[in-house]
N, C-alpha and C positions, 0 to 999 in steps of 0.2 A: 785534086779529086777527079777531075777529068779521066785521068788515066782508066782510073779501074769501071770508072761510069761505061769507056768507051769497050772495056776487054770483055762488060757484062753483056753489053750489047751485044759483039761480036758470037763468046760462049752461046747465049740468049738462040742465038740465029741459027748457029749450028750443030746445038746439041738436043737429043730428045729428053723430053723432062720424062721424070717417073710419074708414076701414078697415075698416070694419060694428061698432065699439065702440061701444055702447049710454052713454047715458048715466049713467047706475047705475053701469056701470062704470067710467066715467071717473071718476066720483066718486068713488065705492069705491078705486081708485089712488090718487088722491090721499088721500086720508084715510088710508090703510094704508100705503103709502110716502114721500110729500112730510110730510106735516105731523108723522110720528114725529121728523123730522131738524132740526127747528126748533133746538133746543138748540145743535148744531153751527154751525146757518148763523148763529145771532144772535153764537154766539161766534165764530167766523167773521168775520162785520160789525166784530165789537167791534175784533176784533185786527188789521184791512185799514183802517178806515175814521177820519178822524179827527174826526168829529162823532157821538159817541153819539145825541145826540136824535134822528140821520135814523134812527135803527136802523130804530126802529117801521114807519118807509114803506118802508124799504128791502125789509124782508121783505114788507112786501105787492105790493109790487110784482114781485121774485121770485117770488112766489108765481102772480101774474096770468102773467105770465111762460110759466114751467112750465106751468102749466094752458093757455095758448092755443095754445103749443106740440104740448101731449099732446092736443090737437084733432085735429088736423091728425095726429102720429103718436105713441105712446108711446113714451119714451125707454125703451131694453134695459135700462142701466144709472141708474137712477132718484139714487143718490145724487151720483152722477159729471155728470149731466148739471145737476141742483138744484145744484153747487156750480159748473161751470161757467157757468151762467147767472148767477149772485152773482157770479163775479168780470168777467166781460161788462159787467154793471150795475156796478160799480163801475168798470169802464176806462173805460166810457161818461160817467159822471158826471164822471170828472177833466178829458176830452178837452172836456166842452161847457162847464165850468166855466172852462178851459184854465191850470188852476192846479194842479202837480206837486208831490205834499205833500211835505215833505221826509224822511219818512219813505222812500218809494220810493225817492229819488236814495239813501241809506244801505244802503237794503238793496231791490236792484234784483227781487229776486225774492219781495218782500213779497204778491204778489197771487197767488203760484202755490199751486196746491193739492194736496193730496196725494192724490195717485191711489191706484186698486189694484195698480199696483207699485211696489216701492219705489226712492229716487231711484238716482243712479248712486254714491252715496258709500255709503249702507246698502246697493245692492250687495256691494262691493268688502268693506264691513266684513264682511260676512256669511260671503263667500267666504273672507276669511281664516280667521273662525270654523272654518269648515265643513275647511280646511284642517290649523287646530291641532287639532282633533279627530280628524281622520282622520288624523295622527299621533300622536295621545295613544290613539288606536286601535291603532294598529299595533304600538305599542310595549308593547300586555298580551301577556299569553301566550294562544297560539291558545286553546286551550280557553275560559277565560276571554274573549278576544275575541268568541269563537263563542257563547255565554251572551247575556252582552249585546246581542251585538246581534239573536238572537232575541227578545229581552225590548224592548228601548227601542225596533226598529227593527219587526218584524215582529210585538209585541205579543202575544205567545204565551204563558201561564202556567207556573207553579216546571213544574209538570206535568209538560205537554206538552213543554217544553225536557227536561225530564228524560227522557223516554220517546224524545223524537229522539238526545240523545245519548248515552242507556244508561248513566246513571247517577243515582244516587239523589236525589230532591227537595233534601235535605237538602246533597249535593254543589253542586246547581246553588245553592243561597241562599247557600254560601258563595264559590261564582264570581261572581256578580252583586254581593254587598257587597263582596269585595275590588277587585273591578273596578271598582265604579263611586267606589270610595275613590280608587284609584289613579286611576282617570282626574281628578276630582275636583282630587287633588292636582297632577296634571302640568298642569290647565288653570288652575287660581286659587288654589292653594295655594304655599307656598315651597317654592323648589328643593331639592332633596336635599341632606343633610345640614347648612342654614343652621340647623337648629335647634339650638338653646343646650343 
């Protein structure tokens, strides 16, 4: 990894960045955003590509990549574009080699990457989450409701929920542990009255 460390350097020193971005900083960039994410993009490689030994080049070449790229413009989203560039390098590789590992035909979406949203199924799972609880919500008792979700929702102390709702600290600790028992139990515990 050295190698390409020392050619960014080198480029770094000698080239004018666009955009009025100094070369100091293009380095600085990289070094503080591209090279923390190494971990990822190797395991990344590991888990996309079917010949371990290219790892080593593979990252260097992403790396050359990125950096010739971030000449010309810095990418907004640094991790997002570092992992798109990895699987470009990788499409690219299968396309000139013109050999489709078999790993791809199995699982067609082996090259895609996880973005900063999440895909359309951890949607849907989420949403239903977000569903069961806002019935497991609904179904405490107002006060109790109202407790809670100052506390987990709006992050307010025994305190201050106590002083909003005019009633003793000690009131609100036992709104918030029965509530969050009860909620607790409507979400992941057994159904009422299965217990032996």
């Amino acid at each position: 990894m050295a190698d390409i460390r020392e050619t960014i350097r080198q480029d770094a020193g000698s080239q004018a960045m666009g955009e009025g971005m100094r070369a100091s900083d293009l380095q600085g960039w990289f070094v503080l955003e591209v090279l923390p994410l190494e971990a990822a993009l190797t395991q990344f490689l590991r888990h996309n590509w079917r010949n371990n030994s290219d790892i080593a080049d593979l990252v260097q070449e992403i790396y050359l990549r990125v950096f010739e790229a971030a000449q010309r413009q810095r990418p907004d989203n640094t991790k997002s574009f570092v992992f798109a560039t990895a699987q470009n390098l990788l499409i690219d590789r299968v396309r000139r080699e013109k050999i489709v590992p078999f790993e791809a035909m199995l699982e067609p979406d082996a090259l895609a990457i996880a973005g900063e949203e999440p895909s359309p199924d951890r949607a849907v799972i989420a949403r239903d989450e977000l569903r069961r609880l806002q019935s497991a919500l609904d179904g405490l008792p107002a006060r109790c409701r109202e407790a809670i979700v100052m506390k987990q929702v709006n992050g307010l102390t025994r305190r201050e929920i106590a002083t909003r709702m005019g009633i003793s600290e000690k009131t609100v600790k036992w709104y918030l542990a029965d509530g969050l028992r009860t909620l607790a139990d409507n979400l992941y515990g057994e159904p009422p009255g299965s217990k032996s």
